[in-house]
C-alpha positions in Angstrom: 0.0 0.0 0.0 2.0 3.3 -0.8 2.3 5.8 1.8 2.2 9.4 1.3 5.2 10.9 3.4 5.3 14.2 4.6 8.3 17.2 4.0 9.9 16.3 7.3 10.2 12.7 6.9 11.4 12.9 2.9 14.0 15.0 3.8 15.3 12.6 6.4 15.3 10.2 4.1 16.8 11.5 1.3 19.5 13.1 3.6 23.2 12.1 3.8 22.8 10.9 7.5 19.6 8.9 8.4 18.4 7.6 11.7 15.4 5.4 11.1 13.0 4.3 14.6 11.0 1.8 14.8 8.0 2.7 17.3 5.8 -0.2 18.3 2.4 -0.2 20.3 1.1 -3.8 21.6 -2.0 -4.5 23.6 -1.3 -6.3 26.4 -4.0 -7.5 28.8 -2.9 -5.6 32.0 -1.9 -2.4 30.0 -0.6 -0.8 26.7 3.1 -1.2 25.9 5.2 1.4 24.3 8.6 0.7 22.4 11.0 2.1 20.5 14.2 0.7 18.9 16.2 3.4 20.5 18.4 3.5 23.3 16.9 6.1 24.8 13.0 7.0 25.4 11.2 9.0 23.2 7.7 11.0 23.4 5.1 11.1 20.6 2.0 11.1 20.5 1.0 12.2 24.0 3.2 8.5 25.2 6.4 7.7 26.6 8.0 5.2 24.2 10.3 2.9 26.1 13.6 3.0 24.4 14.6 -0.8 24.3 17.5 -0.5 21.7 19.6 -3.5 20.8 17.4 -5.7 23.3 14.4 -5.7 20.8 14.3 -6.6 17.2 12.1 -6.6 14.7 11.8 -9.2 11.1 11.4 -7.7 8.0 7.3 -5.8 7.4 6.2 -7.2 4.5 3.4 -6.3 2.4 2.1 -7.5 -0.9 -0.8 -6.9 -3.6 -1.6 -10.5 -3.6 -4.9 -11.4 -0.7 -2.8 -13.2 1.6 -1.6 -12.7 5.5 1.4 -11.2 6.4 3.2 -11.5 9.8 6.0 -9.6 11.5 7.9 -11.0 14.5 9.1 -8.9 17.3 11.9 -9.9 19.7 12.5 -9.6 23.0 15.8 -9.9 24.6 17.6 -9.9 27.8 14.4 -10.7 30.3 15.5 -12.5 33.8 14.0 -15.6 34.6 12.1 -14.3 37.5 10.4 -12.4 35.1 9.3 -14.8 32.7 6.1 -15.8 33.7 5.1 -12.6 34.1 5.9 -11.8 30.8 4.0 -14.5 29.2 1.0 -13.9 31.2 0.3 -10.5 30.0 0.7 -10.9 26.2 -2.7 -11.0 24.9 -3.9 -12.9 22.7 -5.6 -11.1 19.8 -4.9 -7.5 20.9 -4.2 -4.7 19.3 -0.6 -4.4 17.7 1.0 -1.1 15.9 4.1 -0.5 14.4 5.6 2.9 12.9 8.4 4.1 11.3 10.0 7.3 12.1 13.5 10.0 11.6 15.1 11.1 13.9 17.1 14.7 14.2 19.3 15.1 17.1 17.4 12.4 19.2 13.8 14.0 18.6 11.5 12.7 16.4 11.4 14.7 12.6 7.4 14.7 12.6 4.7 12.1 13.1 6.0 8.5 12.1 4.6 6.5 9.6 2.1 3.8 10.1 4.2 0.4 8.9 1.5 -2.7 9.7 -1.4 -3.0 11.9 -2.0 -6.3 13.3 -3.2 -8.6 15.8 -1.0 -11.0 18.5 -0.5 -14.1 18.7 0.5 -16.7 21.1 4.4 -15.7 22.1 6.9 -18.2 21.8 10.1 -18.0 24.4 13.6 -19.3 24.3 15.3 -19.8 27.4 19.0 -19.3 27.9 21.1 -19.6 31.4 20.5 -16.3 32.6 18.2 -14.6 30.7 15.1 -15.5 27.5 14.3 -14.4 24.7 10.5 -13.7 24.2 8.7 -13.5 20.2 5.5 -12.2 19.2 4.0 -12.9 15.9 2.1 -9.9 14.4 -0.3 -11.3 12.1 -2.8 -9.1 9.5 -6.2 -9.3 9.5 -6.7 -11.0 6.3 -4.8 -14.1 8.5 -8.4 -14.5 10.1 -9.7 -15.5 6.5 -7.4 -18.9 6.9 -9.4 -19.8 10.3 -12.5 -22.5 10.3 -15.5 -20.7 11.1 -17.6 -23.0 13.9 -21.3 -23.8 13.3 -22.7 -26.4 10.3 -25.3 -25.8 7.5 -27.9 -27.8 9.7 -31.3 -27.2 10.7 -29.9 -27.8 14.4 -27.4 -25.1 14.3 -28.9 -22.9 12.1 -31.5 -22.9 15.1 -29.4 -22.3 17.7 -28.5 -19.1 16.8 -31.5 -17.6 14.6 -34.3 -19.8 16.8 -37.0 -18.6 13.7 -35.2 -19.1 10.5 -35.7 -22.0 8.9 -33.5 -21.6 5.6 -31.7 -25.0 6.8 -35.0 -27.1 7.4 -34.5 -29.1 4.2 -30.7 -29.6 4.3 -30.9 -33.1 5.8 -33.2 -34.2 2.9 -31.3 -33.1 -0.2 -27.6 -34.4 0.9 -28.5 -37.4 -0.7 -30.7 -36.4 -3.7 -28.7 -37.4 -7.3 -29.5 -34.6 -9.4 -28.7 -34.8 -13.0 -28.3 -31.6 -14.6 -28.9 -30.9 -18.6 
């Protein structure tokens, strides 16, 4: 999808010196999390972003004119044991995930970031070493919800049981065996 930039952020990038960030927003269930790639925190957008620098990473954002899902995995590095659990239980499945790209001029921000991919989480994944683990979160698109099974059946029993006066499914049982011969 192209993406109109604004004065600001064209100049940084078609300057000598560039200093890309990487601002990501995640959902979590006990609050919202704010990070940026830098080694220092940064404020946009009425948040402090946590400046996590060589302890997060993030794979490549990927997009694509073909209808298919696209995911983008963050990284997590350097968390203590004692803090593992912790960790895990307040990734949230299915919330909210936002990532931007921004310039930055002499530690501040150029002007508002770029939208990069919206998303949802998913289930984390974690890597333990001796000291310290390593936590991933898959950011998947929406269109990744087209690939799920929907519940429920084309039967007169389900139909039913969640539109208790419709009966468009009645007759379903009695044609599944029917040979029809079309001419």
């Amino acid at each position: 999808m192209p993406r109109d930039l604004a004065n600001p952020n064209l100049t940084a990038v078609l300057s000598q010196y560039l200093e890309p960030v990487l601002l990501v927003r995640l959902d979590f269930t006990t609050e919202t999390l704010y990070l940026a790639s830098t080694p220092f925190n940064l404020v946009w957008n009425s948040q402090t972003w946590l400046g996590v620098g060589a302890l997060g990473s993030v794979s490549g954002v990927t997009e694509s004119v073909a209808t298919e899902a696209q995911a983008t995995t963050l990284k997590i590095t350097g968390i203590p044991l004692e803090y593992v659990t912790d960790a895990l239980e307040v990734v949230k499945y299915g919330g909210l995930a936002q990532l931007y790209l921004g310039f930055l001029s002499q530690g501040a921000l150029v002007t508002d970031p770029i939208p990069a991919n919206l998303g949802l989480i998913d289930e984390p994944s974690l890597s333990i070493g001796p000291d310290t683990c390593e936590i991933s979160i898959t950011i998947e698109s929406e269109m990744a919800d087209l690939q799920r099974a929907r519940g429920g059946r084309y039967t007169m029993c389900d139909q039913r049981s969640r539109y208790p006066n419709d009966g468009s499914c009645d007759y379903v049982s009695l044609i599944q065996d029917k040979l029809l011969l079309w001419k």
